[in-house]
C-alpha positions as CSV (number, residue, x, y, z in Angstrom):
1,X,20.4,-24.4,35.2
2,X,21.0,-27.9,36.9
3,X,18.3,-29.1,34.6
4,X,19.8,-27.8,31.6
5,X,23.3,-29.3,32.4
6,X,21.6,-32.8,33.3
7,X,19.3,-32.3,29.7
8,X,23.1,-31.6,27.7
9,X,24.7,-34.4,29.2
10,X,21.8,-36.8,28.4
11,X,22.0,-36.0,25.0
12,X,26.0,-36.3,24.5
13,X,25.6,-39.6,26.0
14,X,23.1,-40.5,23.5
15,X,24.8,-39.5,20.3
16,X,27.9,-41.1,21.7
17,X,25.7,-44.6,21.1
18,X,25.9,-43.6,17.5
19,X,29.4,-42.7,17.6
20,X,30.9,-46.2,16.6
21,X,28.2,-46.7,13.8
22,X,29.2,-43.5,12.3
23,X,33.1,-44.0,12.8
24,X,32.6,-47.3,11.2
25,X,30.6,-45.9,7.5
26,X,33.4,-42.7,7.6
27,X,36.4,-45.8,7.7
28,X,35.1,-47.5,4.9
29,X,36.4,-44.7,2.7
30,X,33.1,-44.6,0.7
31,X,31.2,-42.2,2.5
32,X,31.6,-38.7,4.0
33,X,29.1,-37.9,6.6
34,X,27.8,-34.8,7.1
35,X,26.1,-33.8,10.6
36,X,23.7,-31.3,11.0
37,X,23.1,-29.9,14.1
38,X,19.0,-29.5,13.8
39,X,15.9,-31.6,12.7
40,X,14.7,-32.1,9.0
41,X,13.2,-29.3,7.3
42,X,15.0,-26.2,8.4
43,X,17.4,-23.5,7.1
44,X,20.7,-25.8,8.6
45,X,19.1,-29.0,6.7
46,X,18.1,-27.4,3.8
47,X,22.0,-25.9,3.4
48,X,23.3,-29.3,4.4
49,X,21.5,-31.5,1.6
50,X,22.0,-28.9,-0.7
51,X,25.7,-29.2,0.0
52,X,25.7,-32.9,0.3
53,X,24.4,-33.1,-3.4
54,X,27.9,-31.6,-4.8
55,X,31.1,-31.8,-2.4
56,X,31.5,-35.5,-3.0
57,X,32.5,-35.0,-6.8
58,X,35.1,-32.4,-5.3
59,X,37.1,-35.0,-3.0
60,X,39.6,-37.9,-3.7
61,X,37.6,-40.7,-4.4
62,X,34.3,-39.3,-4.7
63,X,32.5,-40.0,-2.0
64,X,29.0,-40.4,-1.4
65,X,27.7,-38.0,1.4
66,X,25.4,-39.0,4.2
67,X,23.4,-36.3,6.0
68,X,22.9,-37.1,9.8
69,X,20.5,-34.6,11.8
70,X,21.6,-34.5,15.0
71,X,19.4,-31.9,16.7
72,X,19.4,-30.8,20.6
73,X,20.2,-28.4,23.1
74,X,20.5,-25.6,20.2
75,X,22.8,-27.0,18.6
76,X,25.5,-27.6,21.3
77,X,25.0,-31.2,21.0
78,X,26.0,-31.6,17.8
79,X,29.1,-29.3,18.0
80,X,30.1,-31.0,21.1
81,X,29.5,-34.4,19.4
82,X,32.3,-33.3,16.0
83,X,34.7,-31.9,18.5
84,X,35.1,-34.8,21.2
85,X,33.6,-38.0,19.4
86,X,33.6,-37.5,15.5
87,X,36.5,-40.0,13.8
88,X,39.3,-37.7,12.7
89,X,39.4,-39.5,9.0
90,X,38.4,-36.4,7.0
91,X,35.0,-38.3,6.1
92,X,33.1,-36.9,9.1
93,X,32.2,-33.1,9.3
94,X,29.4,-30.7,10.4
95,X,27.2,-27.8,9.8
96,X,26.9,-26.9,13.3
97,X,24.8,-23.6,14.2
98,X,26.5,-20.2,13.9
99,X,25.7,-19.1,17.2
100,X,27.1,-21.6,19.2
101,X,30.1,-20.3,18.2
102,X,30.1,-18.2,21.1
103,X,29.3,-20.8,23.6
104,X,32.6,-21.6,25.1
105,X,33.2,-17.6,25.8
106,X,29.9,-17.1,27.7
107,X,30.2,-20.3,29.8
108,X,27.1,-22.4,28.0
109,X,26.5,-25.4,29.9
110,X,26.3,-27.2,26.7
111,X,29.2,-25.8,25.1
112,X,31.7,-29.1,24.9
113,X,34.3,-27.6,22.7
114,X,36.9,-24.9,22.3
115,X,35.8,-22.7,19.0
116,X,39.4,-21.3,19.1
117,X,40.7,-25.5,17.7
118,X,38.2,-26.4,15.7
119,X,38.6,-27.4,12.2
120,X,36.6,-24.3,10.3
121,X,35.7,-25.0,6.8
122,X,33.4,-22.6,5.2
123,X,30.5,-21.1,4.9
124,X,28.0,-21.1,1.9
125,X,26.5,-17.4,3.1
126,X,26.5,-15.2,6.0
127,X,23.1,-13.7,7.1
128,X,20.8,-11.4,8.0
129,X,18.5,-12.6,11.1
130,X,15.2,-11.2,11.1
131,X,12.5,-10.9,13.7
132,X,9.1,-11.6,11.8
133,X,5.6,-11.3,13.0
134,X,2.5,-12.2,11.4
135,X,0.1,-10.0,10.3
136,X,-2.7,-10.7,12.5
137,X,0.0,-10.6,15.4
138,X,-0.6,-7.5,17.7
139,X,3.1,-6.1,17.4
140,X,3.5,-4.6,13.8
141,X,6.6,-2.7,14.5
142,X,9.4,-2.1,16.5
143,X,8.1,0.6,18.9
144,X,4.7,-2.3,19.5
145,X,7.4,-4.5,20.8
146,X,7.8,-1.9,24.0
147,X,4.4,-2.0,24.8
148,X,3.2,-5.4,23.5
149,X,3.7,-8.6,23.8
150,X,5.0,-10.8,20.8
151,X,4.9,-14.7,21.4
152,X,8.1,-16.5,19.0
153,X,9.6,-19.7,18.5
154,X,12.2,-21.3,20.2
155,X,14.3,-24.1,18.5
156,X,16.6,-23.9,22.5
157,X,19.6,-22.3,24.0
158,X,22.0,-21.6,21.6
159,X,20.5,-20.7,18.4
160,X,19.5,-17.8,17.2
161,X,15.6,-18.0,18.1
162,X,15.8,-18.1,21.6
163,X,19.4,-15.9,22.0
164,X,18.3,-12.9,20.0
165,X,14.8,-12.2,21.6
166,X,15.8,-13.5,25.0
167,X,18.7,-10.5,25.4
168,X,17.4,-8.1,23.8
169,X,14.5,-8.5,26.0
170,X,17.2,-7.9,29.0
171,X,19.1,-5.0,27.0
172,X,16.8,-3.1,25.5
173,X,13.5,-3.7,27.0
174,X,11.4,-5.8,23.9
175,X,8.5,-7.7,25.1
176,X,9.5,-11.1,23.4
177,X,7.4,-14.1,24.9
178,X,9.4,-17.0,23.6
179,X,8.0,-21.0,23.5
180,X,10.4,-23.4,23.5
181,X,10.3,-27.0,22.7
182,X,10.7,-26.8,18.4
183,X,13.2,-29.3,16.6
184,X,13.5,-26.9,13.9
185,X,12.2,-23.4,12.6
186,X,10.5,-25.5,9.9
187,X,8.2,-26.5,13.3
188,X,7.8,-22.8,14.0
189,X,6.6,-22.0,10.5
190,X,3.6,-24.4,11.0
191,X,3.2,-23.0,14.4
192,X,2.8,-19.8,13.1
193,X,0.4,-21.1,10.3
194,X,-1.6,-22.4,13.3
195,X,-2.0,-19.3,15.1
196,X,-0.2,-21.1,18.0
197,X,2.8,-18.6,18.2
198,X,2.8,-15.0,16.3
199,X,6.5,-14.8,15.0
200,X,10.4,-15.8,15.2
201,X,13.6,-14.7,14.7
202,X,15.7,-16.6,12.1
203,X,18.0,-16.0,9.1
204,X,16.2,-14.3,6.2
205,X,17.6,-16.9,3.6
206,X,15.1,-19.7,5.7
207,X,12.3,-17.6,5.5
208,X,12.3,-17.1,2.1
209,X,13.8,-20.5,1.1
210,X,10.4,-22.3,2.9
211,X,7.9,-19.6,3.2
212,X,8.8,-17.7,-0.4
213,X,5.4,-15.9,-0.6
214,X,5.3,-15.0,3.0
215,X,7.0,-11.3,3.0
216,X,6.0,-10.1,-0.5
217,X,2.8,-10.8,0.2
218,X,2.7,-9.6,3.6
219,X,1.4,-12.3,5.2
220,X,4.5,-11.7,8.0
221,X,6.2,-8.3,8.9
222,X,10.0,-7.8,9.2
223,X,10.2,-5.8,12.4
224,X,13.9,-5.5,12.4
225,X,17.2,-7.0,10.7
226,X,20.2,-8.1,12.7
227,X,23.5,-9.4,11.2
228,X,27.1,-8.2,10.8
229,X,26.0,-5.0,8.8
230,X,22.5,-3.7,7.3
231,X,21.3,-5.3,4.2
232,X,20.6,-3.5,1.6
233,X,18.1,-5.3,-0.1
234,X,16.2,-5.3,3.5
235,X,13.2,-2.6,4.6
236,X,13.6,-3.0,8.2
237,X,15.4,-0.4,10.9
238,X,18.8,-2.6,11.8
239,X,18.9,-4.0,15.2
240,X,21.7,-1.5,16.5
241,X,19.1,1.3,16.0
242,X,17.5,-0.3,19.3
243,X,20.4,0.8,21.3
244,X,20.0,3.9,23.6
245,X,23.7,4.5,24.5
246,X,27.3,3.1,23.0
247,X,27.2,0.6,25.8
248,X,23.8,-1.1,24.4
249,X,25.2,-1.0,20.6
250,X,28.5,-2.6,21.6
251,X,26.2,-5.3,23.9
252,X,23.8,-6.0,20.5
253,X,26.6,-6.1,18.3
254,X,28.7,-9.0,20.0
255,X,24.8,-10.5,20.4
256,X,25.1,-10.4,16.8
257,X,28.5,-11.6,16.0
258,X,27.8,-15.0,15.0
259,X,25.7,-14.2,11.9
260,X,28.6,-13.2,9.7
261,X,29.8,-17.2,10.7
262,X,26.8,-17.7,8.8
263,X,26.1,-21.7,8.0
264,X,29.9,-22.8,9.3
265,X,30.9,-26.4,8.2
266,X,33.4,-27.4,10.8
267,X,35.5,-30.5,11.1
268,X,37.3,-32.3,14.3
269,X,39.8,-30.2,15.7
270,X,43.6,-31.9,15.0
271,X,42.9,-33.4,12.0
272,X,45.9,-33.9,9.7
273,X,47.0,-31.0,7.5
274,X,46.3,-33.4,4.4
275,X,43.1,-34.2,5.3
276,X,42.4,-31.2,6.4
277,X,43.6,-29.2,3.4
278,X,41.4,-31.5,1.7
279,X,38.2,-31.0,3.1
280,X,38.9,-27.1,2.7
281,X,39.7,-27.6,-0.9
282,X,36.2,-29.5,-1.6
283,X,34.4,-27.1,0.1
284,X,35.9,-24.2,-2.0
285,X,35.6,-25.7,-5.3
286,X,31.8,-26.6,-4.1
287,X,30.9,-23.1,-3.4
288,X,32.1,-22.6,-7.9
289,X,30.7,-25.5,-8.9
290,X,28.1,-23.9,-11.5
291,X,26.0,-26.6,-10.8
292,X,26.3,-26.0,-6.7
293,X,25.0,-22.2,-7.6
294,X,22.0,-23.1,-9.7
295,X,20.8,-25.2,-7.5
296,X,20.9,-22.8,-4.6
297,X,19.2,-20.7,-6.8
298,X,16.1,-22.9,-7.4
299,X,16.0,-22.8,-3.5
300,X,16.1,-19.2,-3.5
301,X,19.3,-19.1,-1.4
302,X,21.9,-16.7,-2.0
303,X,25.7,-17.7,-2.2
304,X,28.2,-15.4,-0.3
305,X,30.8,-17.9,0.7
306,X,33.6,-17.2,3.5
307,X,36.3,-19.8,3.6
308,X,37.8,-21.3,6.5
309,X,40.8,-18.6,7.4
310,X,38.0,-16.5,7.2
311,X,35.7,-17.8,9.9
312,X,39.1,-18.6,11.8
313,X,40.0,-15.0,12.0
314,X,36.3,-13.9,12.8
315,X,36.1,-16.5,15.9
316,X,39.5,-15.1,17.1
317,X,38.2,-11.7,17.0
318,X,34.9,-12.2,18.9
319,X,36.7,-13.9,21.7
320,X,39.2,-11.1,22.0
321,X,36.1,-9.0,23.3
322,X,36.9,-6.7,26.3
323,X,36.3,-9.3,28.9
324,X,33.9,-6.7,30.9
325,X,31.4,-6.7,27.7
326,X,31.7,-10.9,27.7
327,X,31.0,-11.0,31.4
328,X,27.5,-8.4,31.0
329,X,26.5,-10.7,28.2
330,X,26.9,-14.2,29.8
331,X,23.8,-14.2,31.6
332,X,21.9,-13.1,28.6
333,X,23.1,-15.3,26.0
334,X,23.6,-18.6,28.3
């Protein structure tokens, strides 16, 4: 754990080196940034350019957007960096991962913020998280993962490939072997390609977004589906169904929580109510923009967007949990 805190606190004290540089393109006025808390190529990138490409046209002024990846620690880093550091100038926001959302409640090390102030935007989507193996992989179903062993990808504490696995493991009994050391789930992909790890957990929209072919064909299984509530459009037993008792279902679904945050676009907390207002205005009239939609489309993403009251009232409600549930989860989620 002292190695984790040390590994956090390395990486806030780089990004804060890149701090001023970014301050000083948001204060020009000509540019709004737009951090993302992984590395190129996965589901949080892909959302993030695609958003880039059609908020500016919604804002005073018309700005061009700038996506920055700042990647680490699960995405804590890059939450922490838009709470503490980001310029409050309504030109500097984030996509920062869904399931840090939770950090502050279950004492992360790497959780730098308080999810109760910050400034929620939006979401394009919320999802469904799926736990995938491929088809030469010796787990093919949910009952395998009780008796054998499934090696996953692991982009670090804090997102949804190492949280999911790792508890469930603890609640339930799975046999999840998880690898860490991936920038992105776009890194796991070619892993799995590889033969070097035989599955992952991640959000069904970047599965099919960068590996299209990959369930239709059944080149990878869905074992199960996890979210806020079953999808429909999903064969797979939902994760609750995992549960022995009402204690183990109530455990899974605050594990779950996060996903119907979905891909949350946050600003700095205290920003003024002009700007603010602002921001939330553009990201609403992005997520109608006909143009915005088709080009989801093309990337085989589905829009189900939540504005930022919305995400507001859903982070209120997962930190009213009973506080003897958030206590048995803190060592499982941390």
């Amino acid at each position: 754990m002292m190695h984790f805190r040390k590994m956090v606190l390395g990486f806030l004290l780089a990004v804060l080196a890149i701090a001023p540089a970014a301050a000083q393109t948001a204060a020009s006025g000509k540019n709004l940034t737009i951090v993302v808390a992984f590395g190129p190529g996965g589901g949080y990138d892909v959302w993030a350019r695609l958003v880039s490409r059609h908020i500016g046209k919604h804002m005073p002024g018309n700005p061009s957007v700038i996506v920055q990846n700042m990647p680490g620690a699960g995405g804590y880093v890059a939450a922490s960096w838009i709470y503490n550091i980001a310029p409050k100038d309504g030109l500097t926001i984030a996509l920062i991962s869904r399931d840090v959302a939770v950090g502050p409640i279950i004492g992360a090390p790497g959780a730098r913020f308080d999810a109760l102030k910050m400034a929620w935007l939006g979401t394009p989507a919320t999802d469904t998280n799926v736990c995938i193996a491929n088809a030469s992989a010796a787990v093919q179903s949910v009952s395998d993962l009780y008796a054998k062993e499934l090696i996953v990808g692991d982009v670090g504490p804090g997102s949804g490939t190492h949280t999911y696995p790792a508890a469930l493991n603890a609640l339930v009994g799975t046999k999840f072997r998880l690898v860490s050391g991936f920038r992105s789930s776009a890194d796991v992909f070619l892993a799995m390609e590889r033969g070097e790890v035989d599955g992952i957990c991640e959000s069904l929209d970047s599965v099919i977004g960068k590996r299209p072919d990959w369930i239709s064909s059944g080149k990878v299984r869905i074992l199960f589906q996890g979210g806020s509530e079953p999808n429909p459009h999903v064969n797979a037993p939902f994760v609750t169904e995992l549960a022995k008792t009402s204690d183990e279902k109530a455990a899974i679904n605050f594990l779950y929580a996060g996903q119907g945050i979905g891909r949350p676009f946050v600003a700095p907390p205290g920003l003024p109510a002009d700007k603010l207002d602002a921001l939330r205005e553009a990201f609403g009239k992005t997520m109608r923009d006909p143009e915005f939609i088709e080009d989801a489309a093309r990337l085989k993403l589905e829009i189900e967007p939540k504005d930022g009251a919305h995400l507001e009232a859903l982070v209120q409600q997962i930190y009213a949990s009973p506080k003897e549930l958030v206590e048995k989860m803190k060592p499982l989620m941390q």
